[in-house]
N, C-alpha and C positions, 0 to 999 in steps of 0.2 A: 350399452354400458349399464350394469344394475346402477345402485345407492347407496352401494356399500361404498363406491369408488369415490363418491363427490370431496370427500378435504383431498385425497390424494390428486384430483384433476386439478381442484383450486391452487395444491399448491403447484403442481405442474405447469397448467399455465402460467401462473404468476413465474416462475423462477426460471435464472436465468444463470449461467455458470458463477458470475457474482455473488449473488444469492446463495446461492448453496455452500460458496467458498466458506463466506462472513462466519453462516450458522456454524461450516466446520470447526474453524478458527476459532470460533467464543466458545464451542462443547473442549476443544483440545487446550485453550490458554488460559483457564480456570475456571473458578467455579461462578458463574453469572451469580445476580441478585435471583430471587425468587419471584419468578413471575406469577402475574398477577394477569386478568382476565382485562382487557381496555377499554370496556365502555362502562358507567354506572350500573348497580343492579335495581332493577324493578322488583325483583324478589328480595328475601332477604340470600347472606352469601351462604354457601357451601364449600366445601374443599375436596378436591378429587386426585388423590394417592393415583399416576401412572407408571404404570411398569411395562416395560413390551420385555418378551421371553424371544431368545433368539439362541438357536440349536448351537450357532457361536461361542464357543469357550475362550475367548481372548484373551491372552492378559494383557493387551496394551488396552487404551482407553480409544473404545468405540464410538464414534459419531452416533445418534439418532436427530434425526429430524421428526418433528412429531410437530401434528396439526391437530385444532379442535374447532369445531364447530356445532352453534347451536344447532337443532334440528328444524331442518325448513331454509336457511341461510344459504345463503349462494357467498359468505365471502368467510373468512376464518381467522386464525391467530397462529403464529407457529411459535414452537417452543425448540428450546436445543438444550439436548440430555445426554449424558453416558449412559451405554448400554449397562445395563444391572445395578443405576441409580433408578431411585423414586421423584418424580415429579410432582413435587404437591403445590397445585393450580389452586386458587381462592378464584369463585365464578358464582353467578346469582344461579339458583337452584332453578332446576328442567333437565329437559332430555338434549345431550349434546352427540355428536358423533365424534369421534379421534383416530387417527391416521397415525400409524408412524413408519421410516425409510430409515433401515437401518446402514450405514454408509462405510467405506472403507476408503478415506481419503487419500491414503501414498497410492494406492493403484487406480483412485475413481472409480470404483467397482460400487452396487448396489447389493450388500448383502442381502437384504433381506425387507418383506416389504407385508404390511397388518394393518387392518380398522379394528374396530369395535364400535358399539354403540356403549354409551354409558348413562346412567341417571344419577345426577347429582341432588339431594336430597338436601333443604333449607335448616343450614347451623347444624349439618354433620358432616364427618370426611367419608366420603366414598371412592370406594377402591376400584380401579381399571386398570383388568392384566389384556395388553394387544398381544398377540401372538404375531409373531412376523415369520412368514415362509420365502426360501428362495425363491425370487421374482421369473416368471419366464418372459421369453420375449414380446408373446403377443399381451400381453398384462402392460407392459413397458410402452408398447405401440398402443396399444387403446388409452393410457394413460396421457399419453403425449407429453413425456419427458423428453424434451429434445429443445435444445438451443436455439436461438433465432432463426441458425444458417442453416438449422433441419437435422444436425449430427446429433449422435445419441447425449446426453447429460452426465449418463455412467455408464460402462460397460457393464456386462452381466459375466 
């Protein structure tokens, strides 16, 4: 597995059909508060504009799951977005990596699935577009999106 993959495995392991529900559930029952990054910064902050692009022209309001993480980190943060909303994150300035799983909750299907690397630069807002592509299987299997009992998480 490259390095591209690490928020997406983080969140994989961590998540469990519950998990995934929740995030649905808070991106579809309005509009959350603005999150914000969890630990103090040792830097001063910056703000990083998320956007993930997804070949999906919807018009109902799309699930994204989106993770971030510093670079070097083995653990992350997640965020829940509508697709072709902006996520603007306050986070101490460096190099982060960001994931996003773009979701179709009535069918549990995984649209679509993007990293990025991004640099958030101290007391400016920096912008990160993920691109998200249909997922294929062996992506899904390496990823290890699967439920406790070993069944898939979403269908593709």
């Amino acid at each position: 597995m490259d390095a591209h993959t690490g928020a997406l495995t983080w969140l994989a392991q961590g998540a469990a059909s519950n998990l995934v529900d929740r995030l649905v559930d808070r991106v579809l029952d309005g509009s959350p508060p603005a999150p914000a990054w969890p630990r103090p910064a040792r830097t001063p902050a910056g703000t990083v504009e998320i956007s993930v692009r997804h070949h999906s022209a919807a018009k109902v309001r799309t699930p994204v799951i989106l993770t971030l993480q510093e670079d070097g980190s083995r653990t992350g943060t997640v965020f829940s977005v509508v697709l072709g909303h902006t996520a603007r994150i306050a986070v101490p300035g460096g190099a982060y990596f960001g994931a996003a799983m773009v979701v179709d909750p009535a069918r549990r299907t995984l649209q679509g699935i993007g990293w990025s690397r991004l640099t958030v630069a101290a007391r400016r807002t920096s912008p990160c577009l993920i691109p998200a592509q249909r997922p294929s299987a062996p992506v899904i299997l390496q990823l290890g999106l699967r439920k406790p009992d070993g069944t898939p998480l979403f269908r593709l």
